[in-house]
C-alpha positions in Angstrom: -14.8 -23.6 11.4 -11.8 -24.7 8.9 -10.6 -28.1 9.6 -6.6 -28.7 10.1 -4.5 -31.1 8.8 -3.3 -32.7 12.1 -1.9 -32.3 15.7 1.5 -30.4 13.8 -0.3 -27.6 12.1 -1.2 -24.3 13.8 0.0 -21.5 14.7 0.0 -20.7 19.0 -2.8 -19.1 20.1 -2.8 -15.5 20.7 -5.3 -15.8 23.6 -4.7 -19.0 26.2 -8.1 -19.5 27.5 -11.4 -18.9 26.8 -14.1 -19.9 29.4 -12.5 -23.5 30.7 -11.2 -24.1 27.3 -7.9 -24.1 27.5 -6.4 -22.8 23.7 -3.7 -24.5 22.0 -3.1 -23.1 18.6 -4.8 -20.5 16.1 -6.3 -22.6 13.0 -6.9 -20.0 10.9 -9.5 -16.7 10.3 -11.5 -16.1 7.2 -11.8 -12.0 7.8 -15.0 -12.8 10.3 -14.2 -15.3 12.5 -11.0 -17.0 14.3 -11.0 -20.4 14.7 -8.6 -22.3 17.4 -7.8 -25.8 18.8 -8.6 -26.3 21.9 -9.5 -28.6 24.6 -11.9 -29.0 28.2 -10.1 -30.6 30.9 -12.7 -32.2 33.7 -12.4 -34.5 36.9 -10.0 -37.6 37.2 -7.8 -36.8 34.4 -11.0 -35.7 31.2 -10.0 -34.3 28.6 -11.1 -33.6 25.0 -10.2 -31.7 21.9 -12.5 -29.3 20.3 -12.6 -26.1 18.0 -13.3 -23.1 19.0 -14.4 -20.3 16.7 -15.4 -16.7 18.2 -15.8 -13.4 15.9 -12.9 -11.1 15.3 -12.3 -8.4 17.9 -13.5 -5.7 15.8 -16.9 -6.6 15.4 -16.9 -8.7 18.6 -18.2 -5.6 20.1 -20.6 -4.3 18.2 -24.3 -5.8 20.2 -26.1 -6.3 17.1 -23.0 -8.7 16.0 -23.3 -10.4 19.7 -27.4 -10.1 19.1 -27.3 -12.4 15.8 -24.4 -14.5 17.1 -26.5 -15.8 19.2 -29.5 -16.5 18.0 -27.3 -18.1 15.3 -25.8 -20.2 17.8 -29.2 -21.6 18.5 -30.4 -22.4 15.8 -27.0 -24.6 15.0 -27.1 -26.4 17.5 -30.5 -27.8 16.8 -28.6 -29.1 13.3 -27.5 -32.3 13.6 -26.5 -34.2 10.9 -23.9 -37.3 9.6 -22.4 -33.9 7.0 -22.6 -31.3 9.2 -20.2 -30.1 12.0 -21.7 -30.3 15.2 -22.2 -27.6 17.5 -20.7 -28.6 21.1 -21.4 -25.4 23.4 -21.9 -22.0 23.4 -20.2 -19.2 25.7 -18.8 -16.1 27.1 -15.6 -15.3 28.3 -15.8 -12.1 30.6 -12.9 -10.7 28.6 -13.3 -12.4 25.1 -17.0 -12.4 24.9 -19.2 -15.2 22.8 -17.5 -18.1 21.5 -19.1 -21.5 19.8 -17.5 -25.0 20.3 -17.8 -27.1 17.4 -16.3 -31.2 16.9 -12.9 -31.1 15.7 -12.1 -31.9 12.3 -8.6 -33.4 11.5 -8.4 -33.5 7.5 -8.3 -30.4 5.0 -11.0 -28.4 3.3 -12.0 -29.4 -0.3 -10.2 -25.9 -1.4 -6.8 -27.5 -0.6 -7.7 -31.3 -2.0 -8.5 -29.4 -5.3 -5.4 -27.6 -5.6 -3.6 -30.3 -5.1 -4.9 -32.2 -8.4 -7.5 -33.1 -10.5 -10.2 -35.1 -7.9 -11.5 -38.3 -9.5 -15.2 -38.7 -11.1 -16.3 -41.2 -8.6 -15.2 -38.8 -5.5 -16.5 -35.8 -7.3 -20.1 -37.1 -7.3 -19.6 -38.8 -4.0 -18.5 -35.2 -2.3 -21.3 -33.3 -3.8 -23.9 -35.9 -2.9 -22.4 -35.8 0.8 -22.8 -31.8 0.5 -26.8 -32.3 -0.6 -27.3 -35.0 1.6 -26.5 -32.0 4.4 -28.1 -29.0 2.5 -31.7 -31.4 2.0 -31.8 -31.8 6.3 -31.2 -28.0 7.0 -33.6 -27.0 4.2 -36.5 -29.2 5.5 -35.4 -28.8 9.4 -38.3 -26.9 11.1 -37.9 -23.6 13.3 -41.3 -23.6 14.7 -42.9 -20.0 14.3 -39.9 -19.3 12.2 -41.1 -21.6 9.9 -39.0 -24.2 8.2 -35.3 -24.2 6.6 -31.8 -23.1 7.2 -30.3 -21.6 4.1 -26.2 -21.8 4.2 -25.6 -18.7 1.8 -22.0 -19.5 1.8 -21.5 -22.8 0.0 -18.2 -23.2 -1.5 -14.8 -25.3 -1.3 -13.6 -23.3 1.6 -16.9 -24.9 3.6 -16.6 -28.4 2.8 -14.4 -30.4 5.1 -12.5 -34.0 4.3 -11.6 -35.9 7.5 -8.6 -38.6 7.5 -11.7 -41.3 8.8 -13.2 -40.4 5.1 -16.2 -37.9 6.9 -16.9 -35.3 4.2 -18.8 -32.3 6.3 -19.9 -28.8 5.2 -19.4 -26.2 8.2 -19.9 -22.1 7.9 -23.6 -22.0 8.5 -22.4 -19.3 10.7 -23.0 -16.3 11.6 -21.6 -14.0 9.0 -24.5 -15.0 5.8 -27.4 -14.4 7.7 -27.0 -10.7 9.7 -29.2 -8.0 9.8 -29.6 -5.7 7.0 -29.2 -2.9 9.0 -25.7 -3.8 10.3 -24.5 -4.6 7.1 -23.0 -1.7 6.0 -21.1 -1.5 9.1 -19.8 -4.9 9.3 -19.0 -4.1 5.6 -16.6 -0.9 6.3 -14.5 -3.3 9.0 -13.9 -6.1 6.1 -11.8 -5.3 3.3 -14.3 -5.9 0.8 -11.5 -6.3 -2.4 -10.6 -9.6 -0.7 -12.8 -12.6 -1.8 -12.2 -14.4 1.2 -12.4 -11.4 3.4 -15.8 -10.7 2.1 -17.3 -13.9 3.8 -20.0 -12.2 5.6 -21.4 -12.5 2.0 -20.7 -15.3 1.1 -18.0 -16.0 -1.3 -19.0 -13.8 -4.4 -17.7 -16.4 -7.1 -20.3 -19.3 -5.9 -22.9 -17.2 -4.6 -26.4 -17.3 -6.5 -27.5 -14.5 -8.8 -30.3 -13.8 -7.0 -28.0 -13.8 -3.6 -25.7 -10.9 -5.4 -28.6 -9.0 -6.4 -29.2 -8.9 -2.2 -32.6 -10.1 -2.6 -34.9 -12.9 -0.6 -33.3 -16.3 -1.1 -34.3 -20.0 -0.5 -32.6 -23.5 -0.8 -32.2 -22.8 -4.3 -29.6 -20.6 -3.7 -27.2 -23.1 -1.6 -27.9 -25.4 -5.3 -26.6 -22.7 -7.3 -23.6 -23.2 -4.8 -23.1 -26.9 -5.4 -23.5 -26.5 -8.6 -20.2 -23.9 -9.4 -18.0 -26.3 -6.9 -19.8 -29.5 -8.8 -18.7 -27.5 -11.6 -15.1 -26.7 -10.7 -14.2 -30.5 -9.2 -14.8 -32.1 -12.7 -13.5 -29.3 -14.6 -10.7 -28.3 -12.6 -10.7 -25.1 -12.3 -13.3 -22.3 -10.5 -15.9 -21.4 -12.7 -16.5 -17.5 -11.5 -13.9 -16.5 -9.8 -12.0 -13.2 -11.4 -9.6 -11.0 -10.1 -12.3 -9.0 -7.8 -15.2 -9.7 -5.6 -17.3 -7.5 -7.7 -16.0 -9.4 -10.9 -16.9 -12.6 -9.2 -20.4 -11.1 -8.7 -20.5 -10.1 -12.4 -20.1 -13.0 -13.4 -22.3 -15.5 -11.5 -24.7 -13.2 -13.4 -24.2 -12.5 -16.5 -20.8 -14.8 -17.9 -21.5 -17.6 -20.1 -21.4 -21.3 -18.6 -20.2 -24.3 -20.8 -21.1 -27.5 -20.3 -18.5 -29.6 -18.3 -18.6 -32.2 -21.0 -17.9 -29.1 -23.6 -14.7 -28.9 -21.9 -13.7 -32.4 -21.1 -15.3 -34.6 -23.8 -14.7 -38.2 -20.8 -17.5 -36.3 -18.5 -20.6 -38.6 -18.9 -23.3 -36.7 -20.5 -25.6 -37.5 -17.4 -23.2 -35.9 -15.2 -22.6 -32.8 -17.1 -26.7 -32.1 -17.5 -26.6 -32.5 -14.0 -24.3 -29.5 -13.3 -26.2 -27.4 -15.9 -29.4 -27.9 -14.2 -27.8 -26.8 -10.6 -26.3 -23.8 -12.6 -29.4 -22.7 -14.2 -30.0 -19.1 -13.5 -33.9 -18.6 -14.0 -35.3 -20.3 -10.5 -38.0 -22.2 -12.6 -35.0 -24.3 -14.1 -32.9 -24.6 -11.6 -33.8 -28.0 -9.4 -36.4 -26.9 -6.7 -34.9 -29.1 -4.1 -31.2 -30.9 -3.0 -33.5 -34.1 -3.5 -34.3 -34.0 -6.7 -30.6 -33.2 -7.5 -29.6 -36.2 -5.4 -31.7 -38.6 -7.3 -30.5 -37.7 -10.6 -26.8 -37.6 -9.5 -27.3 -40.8 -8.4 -28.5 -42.2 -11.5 -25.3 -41.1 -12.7 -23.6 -44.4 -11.9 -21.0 -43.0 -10.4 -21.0 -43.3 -7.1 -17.9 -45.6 -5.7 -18.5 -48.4 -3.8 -16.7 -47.7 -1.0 -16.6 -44.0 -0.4 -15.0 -43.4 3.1 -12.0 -45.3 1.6 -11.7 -43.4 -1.6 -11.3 -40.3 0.4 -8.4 -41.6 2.7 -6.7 -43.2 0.0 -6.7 -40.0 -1.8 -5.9 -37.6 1.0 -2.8 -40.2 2.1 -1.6 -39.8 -1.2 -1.8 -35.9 -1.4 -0.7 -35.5 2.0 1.5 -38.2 3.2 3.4 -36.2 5.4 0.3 -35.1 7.4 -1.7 -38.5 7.8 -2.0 -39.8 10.8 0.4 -42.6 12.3 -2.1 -45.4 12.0 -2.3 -44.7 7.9 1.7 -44.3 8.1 1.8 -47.7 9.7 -0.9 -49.1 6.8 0.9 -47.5 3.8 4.3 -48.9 4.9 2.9 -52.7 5.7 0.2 -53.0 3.2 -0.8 -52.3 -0.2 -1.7 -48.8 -1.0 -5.4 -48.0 -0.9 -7.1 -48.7 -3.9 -7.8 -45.8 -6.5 -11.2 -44.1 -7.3 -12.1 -46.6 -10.3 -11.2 -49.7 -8.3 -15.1 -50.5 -7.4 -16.8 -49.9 -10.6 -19.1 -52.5 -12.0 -17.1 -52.9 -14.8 -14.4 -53.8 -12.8 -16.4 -56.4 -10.8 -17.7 -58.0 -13.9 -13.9 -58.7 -14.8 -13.2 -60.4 -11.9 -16.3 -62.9 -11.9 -15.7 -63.7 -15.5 -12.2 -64.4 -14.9 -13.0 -66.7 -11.9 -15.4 -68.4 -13.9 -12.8 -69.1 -17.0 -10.7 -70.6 -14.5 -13.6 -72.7 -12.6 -14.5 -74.1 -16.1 -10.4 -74.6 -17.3 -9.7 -76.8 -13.8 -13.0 -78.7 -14.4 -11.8 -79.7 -17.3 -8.5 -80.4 -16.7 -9.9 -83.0 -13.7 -12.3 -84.8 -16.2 -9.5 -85.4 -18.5 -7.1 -86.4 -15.8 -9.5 -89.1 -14.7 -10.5 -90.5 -18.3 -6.9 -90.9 -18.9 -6.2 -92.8 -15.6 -9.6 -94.9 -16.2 -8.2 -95.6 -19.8 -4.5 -96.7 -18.3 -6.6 -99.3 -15.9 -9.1 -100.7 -18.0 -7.0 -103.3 -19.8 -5.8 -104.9 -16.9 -9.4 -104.9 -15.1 -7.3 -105.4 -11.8 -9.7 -108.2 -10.3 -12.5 -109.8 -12.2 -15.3 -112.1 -11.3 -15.4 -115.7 -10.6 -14.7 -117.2 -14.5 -13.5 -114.3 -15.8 -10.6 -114.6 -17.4 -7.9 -112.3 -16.9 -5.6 -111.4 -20.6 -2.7 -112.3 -19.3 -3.8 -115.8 -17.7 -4.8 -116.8 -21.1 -2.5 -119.7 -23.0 -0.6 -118.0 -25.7 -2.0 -120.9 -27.9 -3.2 -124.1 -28.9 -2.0 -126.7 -27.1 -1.4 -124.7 -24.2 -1.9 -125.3 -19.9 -5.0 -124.3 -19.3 -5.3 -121.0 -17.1 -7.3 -121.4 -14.0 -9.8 -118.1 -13.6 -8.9 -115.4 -11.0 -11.8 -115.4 -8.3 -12.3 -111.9 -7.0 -14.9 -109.1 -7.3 -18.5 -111.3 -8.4 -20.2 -108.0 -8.0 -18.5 -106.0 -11.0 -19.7 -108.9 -13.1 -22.6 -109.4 -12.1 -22.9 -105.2 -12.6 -22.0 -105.6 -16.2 -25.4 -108.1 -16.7 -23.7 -109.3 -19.8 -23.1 -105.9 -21.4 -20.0 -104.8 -22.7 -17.9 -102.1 -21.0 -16.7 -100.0 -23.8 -17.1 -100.4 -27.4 -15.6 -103.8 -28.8 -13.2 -101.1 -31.0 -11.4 -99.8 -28.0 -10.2 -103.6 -27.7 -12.1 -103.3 -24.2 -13.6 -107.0 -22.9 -16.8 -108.2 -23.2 -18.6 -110.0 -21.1 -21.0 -112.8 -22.3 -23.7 -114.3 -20.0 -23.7 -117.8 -22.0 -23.6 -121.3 -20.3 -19.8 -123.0 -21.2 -20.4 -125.4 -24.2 -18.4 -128.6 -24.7 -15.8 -126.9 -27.2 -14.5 -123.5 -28.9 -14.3 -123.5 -32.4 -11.7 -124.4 -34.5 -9.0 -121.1 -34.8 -9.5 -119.9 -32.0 -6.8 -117.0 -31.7 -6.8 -117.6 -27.5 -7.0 -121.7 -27.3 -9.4 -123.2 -25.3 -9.2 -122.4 -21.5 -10.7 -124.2 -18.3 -13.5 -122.3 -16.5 -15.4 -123.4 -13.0 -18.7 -124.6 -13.9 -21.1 -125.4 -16.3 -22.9 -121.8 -16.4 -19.6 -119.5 -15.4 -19.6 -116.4 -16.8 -16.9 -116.7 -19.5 -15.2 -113.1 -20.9 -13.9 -113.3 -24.6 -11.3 -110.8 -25.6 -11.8 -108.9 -28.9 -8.6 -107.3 -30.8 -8.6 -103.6 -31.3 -10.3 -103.4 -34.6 -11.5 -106.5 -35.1 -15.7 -106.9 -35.3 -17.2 -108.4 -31.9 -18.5 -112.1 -32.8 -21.3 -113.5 -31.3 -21.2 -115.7 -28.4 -18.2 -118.4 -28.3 -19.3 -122.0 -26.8 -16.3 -123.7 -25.5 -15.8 -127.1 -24.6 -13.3 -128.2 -22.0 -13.0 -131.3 -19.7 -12.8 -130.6 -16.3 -10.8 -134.1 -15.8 -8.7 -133.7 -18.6 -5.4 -132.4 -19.3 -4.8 -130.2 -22.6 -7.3 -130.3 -25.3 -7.0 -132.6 -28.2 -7.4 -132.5 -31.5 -10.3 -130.0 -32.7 -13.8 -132.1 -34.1 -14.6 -131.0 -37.9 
């Protein structure tokens, strides 16, 4: 199956119906198979799109082909997987003959992403993980007396599919990698085996294994070797062993030299780069022994963006703006574009925290000042004091003056202070004595003598800024008296 970019590609189909599937358009054909749009129409109005993919006239015929088709069929549909394109139904048309439905896939294949640009780290890792993630469940799904495991045998860009909902899927399980010997050559004659894509009964030659090329037995390890070269070719940029000819391609999965990807682009982590080597690695004893142990160490990578699915819209909308669907047009042209590949790094996230917290800190401390400076502005004044507390401004200017009758408000902030001073006597803040009233202030005084209510009031003596707090003042007054007379020696 090749996925499409939308409901405005494709061709018309030159067949309108196969089996009640009703054919809209021709997708595309790799040489083996044709693959069309379709849909199934049911009762009250049901309908629903799906691919269709059937094998070329030519070998259409040939009962071996049919044979292996189906039993191939079978076996698919028992795959079912998150990364895997699922097999819907299988049938025959009395004129067209076998046919598969698989689950549309609206997007493009990983061939066409690549050749639009360079594809970031983060999505690079995240694709090849999505590919293993598929390659581990049909190596370890079981086949009962067949035993256990589906080997792909055709892993490359052409198989991997990118959806506009951010699905990455790998598809081609098919038919054509795993037919009988015995047909081979025949199949082989029909193809024209000088076209790489044409030869996909093989497998594409410049990502097949060494041990596939050779035509020999071949496990999981093979499909690695696969992920490896397109692993390979996403961070590098360009295909590893592809040449001008199949058999070139062949050639060279063999016997041409491999440098690192961090040999060729020095920002590949080395992590990364030892990770492709090790897919690549011809002998079988070095190569990984399973798409698990890849995916662990891939993994470890650190690479792996945060938010995958979104990654992969983003960068298909970008690349193909013309072909995304309307609800992404409607997106793009009301909100920001998507974010880009690096957005959800950790080093990202650490930025933003320890910017938030710079600014948590810088307001803190722009409130604490705010408030010592409006505490400072009030304090003079006191607003309301305590019953024979004397308020500055109350007090006579000098000796010989009327005496100032205390303010009587707010006992309890006095009686709070228990005597002790507010703020340090240098800040020219008042104190507050707790000292019965005595018969009569000393002689200088700088305020006068004043009038307070009682015989044990609580009397409050202003200090000047500067000046060194004195000890406790006794001041005399006469509470039937009128201004104080002259001071005794």
């Amino acid at each position: 199956m090749r996925a499409h970019p939308g409901p405005r590609a494709g061709a018309p189909a030159d067949v309108d119906r196969l089996g009640p599937y009703q054919l809209e358009r021709k997708l595309g054909s790799d040489g083996f198979a044709e693959v069309y749009m379709g849909k199934v129409r049911g009762a009250e109005g049901f309908s629903r799109q799906v691919a269709i993919k059937r094998v070329v006239p030519a070998l259409a015929a040939n009962p071996a082909v049919a044979a292996q088709f189906v039993a191939e069929a079978t076996l698919l549909a028992r795959l079912c997987h998150p990364n895997i394109v699922s097999v819907l139904d299988f049938e025959r048309d009395p004129e067209h003959g076998l046919f598969l439905v698989l689950e549309p896939m609206h997007g493009c294949e990983l061939r066409r992403l690549m050749a639009a640009g360079p594809v970031p780290l983060p999505l690079a890792v995240h694709v090849t993980l999505e590919i293993l993630g598929a390659l581990a469940y049909a190596h370890a799904l079981p086949l009962g007396e067949r035993g256990r495991g589906v080997v792909h045998r055709g892993v490359s860009p052409t198989s991997v599919l990118l959806s506009w909902e951010g699905e990455v899927k790998l598809t081609d399980f098919g038919i054509a990698k795993q037919i009988d010997q015995e047909i081979e050559q025949e199949i082989g004659q029909q193809l024209d085996a000088r076209d790489v894509h044409g030869a996909a009964w093989r497998g594409d030659p410049a990502y097949v294994s060494p041990e596939q090329s050779f035509g020999g037995d071949v496990d999981g390890r093979a499909d690695l070797f696969a992920v490896g070269a397109v692993l390979w070719e996403l961070l590098v940029g360009r295909p590893l062993f592809q040449r001008a000819t199949a058999q070139d391609s062949r050639a060279a999965t063999r016997l041409a030299p491999i440098p690192p990807p961090r040999a060729l682009c020095p920002w590949i982590p080395e992590a990364l780069s030892d990770v492709t080597m090790r897919l690549l690695a011809r002998p079988l004893a070095q190569r990984y022994a399973s798409a698990e142990d890849a995916i662990d160490d891939l993994r470890a990578c650190g690479l792996t963006p945060l938010d995958a699915q979104r990654e992969v819209i983003s960068l298909l909308c970008e690349r193909f703006a013309e072909e995304a669907p309307a609800r992404w047009s409607r997106r793009s042209t009301t909100q920001p574009q998507l974010a880009p590949a690096r957005r959800g790094s950790p080093r990202a996230w650490w930025a933003t925290w320890r910017t938030a917290a710079s600014l948590a800190v810088v307001g803190a401390l722009a409130v604490t000042m705010a408030l010592q400076a409006s505490t400072s502005r009030r304090a003079p004044h006191l607003g309301a004091l305590a019953p024979g507390v004397v308020a500055p401004g109350a007090l006579a200017p000098g000796r010989g003056g009327a005496p100032a009758r205390a303010t009587q408000a707010t006992s309890a902030r006095a009686a709070w202070m228990g005597g002790r001073s507010v703020r340090d006597a240098s800040l020219g803040r008042p104190r507050v004595a707790d000292q019965p009233v005595a018969p009569r202030a000393p002689r200088g005084s700088s305020y006068g003598r004043h009038t307070a209510p009682g015989p044990s009031a609580m009397v409050t003596q202003f200090v000047p800024v500067g000046q060194v707090t004195p000890g406790p003042q006794e001041i005399s007054h006469d509470l039937n008296s009128g201004p104080a007379g002259p001071a005794m020696p």
